[in-house]
DOTILO-245492 format. One record per residue (C-alpha): residue in three letters; x, y, z. Coordinates in steps of 0.25 Angstrom, whole numbers, plus 5000, padded with zeros to 4 digits. Each point is the difference from the previous one (the first is absolute). Example, Ala and Ser with C-alpha at 12.3 -4.5 7.8 and 13.67 -1.06 7.14 Angstrom:
REM residues 2
ala504949825031ser500650144998
This chain:
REM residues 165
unk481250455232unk501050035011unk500450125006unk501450044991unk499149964987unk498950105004unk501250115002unk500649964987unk498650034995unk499850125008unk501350054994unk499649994984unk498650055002unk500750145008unk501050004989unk499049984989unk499150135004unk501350085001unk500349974986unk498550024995unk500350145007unk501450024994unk499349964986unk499050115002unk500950085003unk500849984988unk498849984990unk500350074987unk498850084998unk500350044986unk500249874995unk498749945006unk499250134993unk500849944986unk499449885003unk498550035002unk500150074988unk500349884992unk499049944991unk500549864997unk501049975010unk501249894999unk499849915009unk501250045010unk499550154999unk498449935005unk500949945011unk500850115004unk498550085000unk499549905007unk500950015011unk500250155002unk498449995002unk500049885010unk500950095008unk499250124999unk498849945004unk500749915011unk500350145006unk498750084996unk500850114992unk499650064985unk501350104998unk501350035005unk499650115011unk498849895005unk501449915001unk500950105008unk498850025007unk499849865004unk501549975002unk500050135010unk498949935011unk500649874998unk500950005013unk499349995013unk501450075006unk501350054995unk501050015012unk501350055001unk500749885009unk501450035005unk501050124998unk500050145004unk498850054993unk499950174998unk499550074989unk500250145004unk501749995003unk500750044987unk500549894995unk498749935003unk500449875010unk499249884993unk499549875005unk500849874997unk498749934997unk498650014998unk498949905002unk498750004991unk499049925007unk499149924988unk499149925008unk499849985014unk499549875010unk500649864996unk500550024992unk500650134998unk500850064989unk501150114996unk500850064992unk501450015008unk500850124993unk501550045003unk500250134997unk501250125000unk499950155000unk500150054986unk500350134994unk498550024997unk499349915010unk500149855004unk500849914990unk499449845000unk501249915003unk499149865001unk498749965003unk499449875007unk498649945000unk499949945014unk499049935007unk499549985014unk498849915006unk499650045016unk501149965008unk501149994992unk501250094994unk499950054986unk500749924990unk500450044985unk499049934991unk501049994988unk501550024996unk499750004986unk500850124994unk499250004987unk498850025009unk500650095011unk500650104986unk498549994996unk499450075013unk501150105000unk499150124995unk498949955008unk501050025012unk500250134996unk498750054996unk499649975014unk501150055006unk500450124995unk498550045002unk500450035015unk501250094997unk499350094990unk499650145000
């Protein structure tokens, strides 16, 4: 395997984890509690089970709080990156990005998020998965806008954590 084949797979395994974390994220509790209380099953209901458990049990979590709970201590940091950053000035001045650092070492991973000061905190304008091995720049693992839409509330789940009361 040669050194751009490696990244390409360094990319889909970094984007991959963020949408296992995005899923969580967005797992529909209530629906998963319909499910268990099934008896018999159709077969797409089994594997729609079967799934919401496999994810659950990939991430070591029972109930929605364990989840939030999970999600919260994911991020190894969460940096604001560029702009004039205060909180106490009315209006608050905002960062024009934050970095939430995933993984460390080579490689490393993140979620790049551009943001904008809104009315009651930050506002989510686009997220990026990057990448980065030791020595080299970080790069965006995808482009994929179906993917990118998916990480959104991930984005600002992590993000917004920061500028909360």
């Amino acid at each position: 395997m040669n050194a751009e084949q490696e990244l390409e797979q360094v990319k889909k395994g970094a984007v991959d984890v963020c949408r296992r974390y995005a899923a969580l994220l967005a797992l529909n509790w209530q629906r998963l509690e319909e499910l268990r209380e099934i008896e018999f099953p159709t077969e797409q209901e089994s594997f729609e089970k079967e799934e919401m458990e496999e994810l659950l049990g990939d991430c070591g979590v029972t109930d929605e709080q364990e989840a939030l709970d999970y999600l919260s201590n994911v991020p190894l940091d969460i940096t604001c990156n560029s702009g004039n950053v205060s909180l106490s000035d009315w209006p608050p001045r905002y960062p024009d990005s934050v970095a939430v650092l995933l993984a460390t070492g080579g490689p490393a991973y993140r979620l790049w998020v551009d943001v904008t000061g809104g009315k009651f905190g930050v506002d989510v304008d686009r997220v990026r998965v990057q990448v980065q091995d030791w020595g080299t720049p970080w790069v965006d693992a995808t482009f994929d806008p179906d993917i990118l839409a998916d990480l959104l509330p991930l984005a600002e789940f992590w993000t917004c954590a920061l500028f909360a009361d």
